[in-house]
N, C-alpha and C positions, 0 to 999 in steps of 0.2 A: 667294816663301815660301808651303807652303799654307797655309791655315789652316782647321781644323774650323770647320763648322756649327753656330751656336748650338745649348745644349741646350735643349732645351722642357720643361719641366715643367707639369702637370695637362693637360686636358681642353680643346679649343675647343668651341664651343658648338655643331656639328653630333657632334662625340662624344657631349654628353653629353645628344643627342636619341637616339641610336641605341643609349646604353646604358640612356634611363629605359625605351625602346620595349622592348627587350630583358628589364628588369627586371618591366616590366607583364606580357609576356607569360610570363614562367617563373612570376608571382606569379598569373595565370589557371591557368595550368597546375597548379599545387602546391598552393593553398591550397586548393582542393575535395580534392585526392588527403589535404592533412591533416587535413582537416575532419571527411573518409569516413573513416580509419583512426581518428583520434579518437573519436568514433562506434561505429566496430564494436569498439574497446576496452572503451569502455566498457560495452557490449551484454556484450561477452564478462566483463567484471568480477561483473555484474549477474545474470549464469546460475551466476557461479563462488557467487555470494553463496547462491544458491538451490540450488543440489547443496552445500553446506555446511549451509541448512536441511535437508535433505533427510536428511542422516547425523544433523545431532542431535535430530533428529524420531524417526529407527527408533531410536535410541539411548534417547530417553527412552520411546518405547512398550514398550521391553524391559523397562528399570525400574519402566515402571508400570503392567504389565496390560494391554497392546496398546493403551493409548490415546491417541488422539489430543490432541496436547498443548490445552491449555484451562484455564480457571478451573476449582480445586477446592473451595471453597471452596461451602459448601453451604445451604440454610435452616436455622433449628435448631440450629446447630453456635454454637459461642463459641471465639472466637480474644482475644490479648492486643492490645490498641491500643498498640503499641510506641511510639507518640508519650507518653501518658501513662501507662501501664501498668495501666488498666482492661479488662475484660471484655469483649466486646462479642458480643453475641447476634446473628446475622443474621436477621433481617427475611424475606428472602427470596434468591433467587440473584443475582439483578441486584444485588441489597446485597450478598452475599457478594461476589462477584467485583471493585465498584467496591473493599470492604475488604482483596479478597487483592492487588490493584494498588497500593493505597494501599502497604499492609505490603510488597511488594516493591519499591516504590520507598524506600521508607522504610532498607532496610537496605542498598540500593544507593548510596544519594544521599547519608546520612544528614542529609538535610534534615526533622525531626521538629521544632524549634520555628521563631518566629523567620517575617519576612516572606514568607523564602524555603518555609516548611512546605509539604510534600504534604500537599495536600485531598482529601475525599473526592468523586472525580469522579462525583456521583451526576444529574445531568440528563443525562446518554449512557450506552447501551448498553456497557460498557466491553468486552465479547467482539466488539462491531464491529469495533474498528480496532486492540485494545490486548491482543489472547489472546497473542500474540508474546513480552509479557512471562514467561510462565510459562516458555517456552523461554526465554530470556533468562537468566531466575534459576537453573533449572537446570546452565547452563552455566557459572554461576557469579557470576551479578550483571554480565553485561555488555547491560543497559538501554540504552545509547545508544553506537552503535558502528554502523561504516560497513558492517557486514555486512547491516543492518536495513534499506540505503539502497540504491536505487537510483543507481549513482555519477554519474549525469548530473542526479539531484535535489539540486541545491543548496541550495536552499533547508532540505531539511530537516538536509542536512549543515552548513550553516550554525548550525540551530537544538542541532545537537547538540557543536558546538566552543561557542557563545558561554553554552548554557545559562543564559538569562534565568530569573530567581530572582524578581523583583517586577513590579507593574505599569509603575513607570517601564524597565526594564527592555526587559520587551512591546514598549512602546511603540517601541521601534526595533531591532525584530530581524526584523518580518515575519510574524512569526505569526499564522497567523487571528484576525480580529479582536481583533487587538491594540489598535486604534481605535476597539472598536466596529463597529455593523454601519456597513457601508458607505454611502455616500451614492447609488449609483449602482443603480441598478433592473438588476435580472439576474442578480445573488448570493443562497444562500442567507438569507433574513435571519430564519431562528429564534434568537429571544434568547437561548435557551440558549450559543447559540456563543460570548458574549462574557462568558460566564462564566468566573473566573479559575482553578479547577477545573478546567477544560478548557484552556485557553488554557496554565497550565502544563504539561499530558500534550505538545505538541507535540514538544517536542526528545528526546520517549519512544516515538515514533509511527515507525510504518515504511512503505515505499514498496509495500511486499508485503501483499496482502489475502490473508485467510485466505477460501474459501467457506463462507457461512452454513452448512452445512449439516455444515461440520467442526466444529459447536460446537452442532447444534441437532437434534430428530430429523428421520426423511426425511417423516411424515406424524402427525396427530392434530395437536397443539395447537402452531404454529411461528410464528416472526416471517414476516413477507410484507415486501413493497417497500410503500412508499408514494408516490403519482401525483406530488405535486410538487416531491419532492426523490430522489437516489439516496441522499442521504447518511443516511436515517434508514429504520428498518426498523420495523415495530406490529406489536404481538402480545397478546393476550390471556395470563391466568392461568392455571398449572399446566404451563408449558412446561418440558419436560426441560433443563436447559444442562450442555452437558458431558462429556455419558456417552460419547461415539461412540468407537469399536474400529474400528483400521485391519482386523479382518475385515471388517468392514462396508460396506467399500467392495467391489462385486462385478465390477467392470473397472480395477484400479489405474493400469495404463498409459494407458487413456482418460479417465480424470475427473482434475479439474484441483483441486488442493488448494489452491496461492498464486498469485496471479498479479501483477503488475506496474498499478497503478490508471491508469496514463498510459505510451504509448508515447511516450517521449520521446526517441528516434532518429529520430522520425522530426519534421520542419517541422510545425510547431502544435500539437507533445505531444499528441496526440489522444488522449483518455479510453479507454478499454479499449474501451467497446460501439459506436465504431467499427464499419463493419464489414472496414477497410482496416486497422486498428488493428493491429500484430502485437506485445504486450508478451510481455516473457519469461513463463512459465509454468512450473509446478511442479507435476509430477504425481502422484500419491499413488506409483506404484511408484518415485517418486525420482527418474525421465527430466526435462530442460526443454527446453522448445520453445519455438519464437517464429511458430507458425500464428499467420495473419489470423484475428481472431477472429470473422469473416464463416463461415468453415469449418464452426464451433461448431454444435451444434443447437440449436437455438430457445430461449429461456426463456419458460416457465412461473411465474406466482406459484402458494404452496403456496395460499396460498388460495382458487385456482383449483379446483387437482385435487384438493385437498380436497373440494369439491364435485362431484367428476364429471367440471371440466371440463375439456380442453387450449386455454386460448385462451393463444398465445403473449401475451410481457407487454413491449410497449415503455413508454418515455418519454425526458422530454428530461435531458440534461445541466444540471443548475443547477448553477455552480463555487459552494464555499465560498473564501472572502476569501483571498485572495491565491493560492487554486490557477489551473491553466489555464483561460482560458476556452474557450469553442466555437469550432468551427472557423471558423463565419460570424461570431462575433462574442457579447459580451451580449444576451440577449433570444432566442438561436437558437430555434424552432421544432422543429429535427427530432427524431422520435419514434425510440431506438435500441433494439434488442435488446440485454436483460442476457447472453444467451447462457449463460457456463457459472458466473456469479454464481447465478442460479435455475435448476438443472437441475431435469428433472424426473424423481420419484423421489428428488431427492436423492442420497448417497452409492449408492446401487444402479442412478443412472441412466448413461448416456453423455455426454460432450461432444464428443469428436472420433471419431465412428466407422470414418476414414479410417484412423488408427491402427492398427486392428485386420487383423494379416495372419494367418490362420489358417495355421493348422499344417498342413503336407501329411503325406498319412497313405502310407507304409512299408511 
C-alpha cells in the first residue's frame, strides 16, 4: 500500500537562517529608499507651506498698501487691552508690537485671565521670530497651525498640539527653557529665555524666519547681530519698524524673504549659515528654493556699512535650550556666514546672484 509523506509544517532552522538573511537584506535595501522618500516629502510639504506664505503675503500687501506684513501697531497710538478693557498708550514700537501679539493672541487663544493668560512678551524683540503673527491674524486667527512649521520640526509641532498653558505644564513639553537655563555650558543662557512670557510664545513660533530687513529699514538707525549669540539682535533709538513695501525690494527673485532656521533633511539639522546647509527659502517674488546657502553672498552687519565698511560678518552657532546643536558638538568653535540673514543693502541688496538670467534682447 503507498503511503504519503509526512506533512511538514513551519520552518527548519537552516530556512529560517536564509529567510532572516533575506529579511536583513531587503530591510538594507528599503528602509534608506524610506527614510530618503520620507525626507523629500517632507522637504516638499515645507516649500508647499512656503508658496502658501507666499500667496497670503501678496494677498495681504494688496489690502494694505504693498506692505510687507509686520507689526502695526505704532508709538503714540492707544489700543484697548482686551484682557481688562483699559487703554493703553504705547510707549514705543517695540511695546507696540509686543502689545499688538499680545492682542492677537488674546482673540485667537482667548486665553485673557487665569494661569493660562497671554503676557506681555516684553524682554524680546517680538518682530524677531513672532511678525508671522500678523499674517496669522489676517488670515483669520490661525496662530498655531502646521503651516507655520516646518513638517520635520517636531518639536514645535508638538508644542502646538499639546499647547502648554502654565508653568507645570512647560515643564514637560520641551520648550526652551522650560527648566530653566540649562546646566550644561554651550547653550544660550540669557535669563530672559526663561521668562514665562516668553516660554509661552513657543507653541506660536514658526520654523520660518522672516529677514530683518522685511521689518526694518536697509540703512540709518537698524538692529545689527550681536557677537555671542545669533539669537538676539541690538539696536539703538529711533528705528523705523515696520514700514517696508514689497516695492522696495529691487531684485525680488534674488533676495530671500523667509527661510527655514535649520535644515533638517539633512543628518545634524544644520542651522541655516552652514555653508552645506540647503533649507527651503522663500523669495520675495514668491519662488522657493533649497540652494546651499554657501551660494548666498556674504553677510554684512548694518553696522558695518553704516560706517563705510563691507567686512563680511561671521560667528558661531550658540543653540537655545532644546534647539539643535552644532555639528561638532556643545562649545563648537566655528565662525559661520549669516549670508542672506544680513544682506547688504538690505531689501535693495542680492543674495543669490546666480538666479539672475538676463533677458536676451530680440
Amino acid at each position: 500500500m503507498h503511503t504519503s509523506p509526512a506533512r511538514r509544517d513551519g520552518f527548519n532552522s537552516i530556512e529560517i537562517v536564509i529567510l532572516l538573511v533575506i529579511l536583513t537584506m531587503m530591510g538594507t535595501v528599503f528602509v534608506p529608499i524610506i527614510s530618503s522618500t520620507r525626507s523629500r516629502m517632507r522637504a516638499i510639504t515645507s516649500e508647499a507651506n512656503l508658496a502658501f506664505i507666499a500667496q497670503a503675503s501678496a494677498a495681504y500687501a494688496l489690502d494694505n498698501n504693498d506692505r510687507i506684513y509686520s507689526f502695526t501697531w505704532r508709538e503714540g497710538e492707544t489700543h484697548i487691552n482686551l484682557g481688562n478693557g483699559n487703554l493703553v498708550t504705547m510707549s514705543d514700537d517695540p511695546y507696540a508690537a509686543a502689545r499688538q501679539a499680545q492682542n492677537i493672541l488674546y482673540r485667537a487663544t482667548g486665553r485673557l485671565t487665569g494661569k493660562g493668560k497671554i503676557l506681555v512678551p516684553m524682554s524680546r524683540n517680538t518682530y524677531r521670530r513672532y511678525t508671522h503673527l500678523v499674517l496669522a491674524d489676517y488670515l483669520g486667527g490661525i496662530v498655531s497651525d502646521p503651516v507655520w512649521a516646518d513638517p520635520a520640526d517636531a518639536d514645535l509641532l508638538r508644542w502646538q498640539f499639546e499647547q502648554p498653558t502654565n508653568l507645570e505644564e512647560y515643564r514637560n513639553s520641551g520648550v526652551p527653557y522650560a527648566n530653566g537655563i540649562p546646566d550644561q555650558v554651550g547653550y544660550d543662557a540669557d535669563a530672559n529665555w526663561a521668562r514665562n512670557e516668553i516660554r509661552q510664545l513657543w507653541p506660536f513660533a514658526s520654523s520660518y524666519q522672516a529677514v530683518p530687513h522685511a521689518w526694518q529699514p536697509d540703512y540709518g538707525p537698524q538692529y545689527s547681530p550681536v557677537e555671542d549669540t545669533p539669537h538676539l539682535f541690538i539696536g539703538s533709538s529711533g528705528i523705523e519698524h515696520g514700514e517696508r513695501r514689497h516695492h522696495q525690494v529691487r531684485f525680488p527673485a534674488l533676495k530671500v524673504h523667509l527661510f527655514e532656521e535649520f535644515d533638517r533633511e539633512q543628518i545634524g539639522t544644520p542651522y541655516f549659515a552652514y555653508d552645506h546647509a540647503a533649507p527651503a527659502k522663500l523669495m520675495f517674488d514668491g519662488s522657493v528654493n533649497n540652494l546651499q546657502s554657501g551660494f548666498a553672498r556674504s553677510s554684512v552687519s548694518p553696522r558695518d556699512y553704516n560706517e563705510g565698511e563691507k567686512v563680511v560678518w561671521h560667528q558661531k552657532y550658540i543653540p537655545l535650550d532644546t534647539f539643535p546643536i552644532p555639528l561638532s558638538g556643545l562649545g563648537e568653535q566655528t565662525e559661520l556666514n549669516m549670508r542672506y540673514r544680513w544682506t547688504l543693502g538690505g531689501l535693495s541688496g542680492i543674495d543669490y546672484p546666480q538666479l539672475f538670467t538676463p533677458t536676451s534682447r530680440r
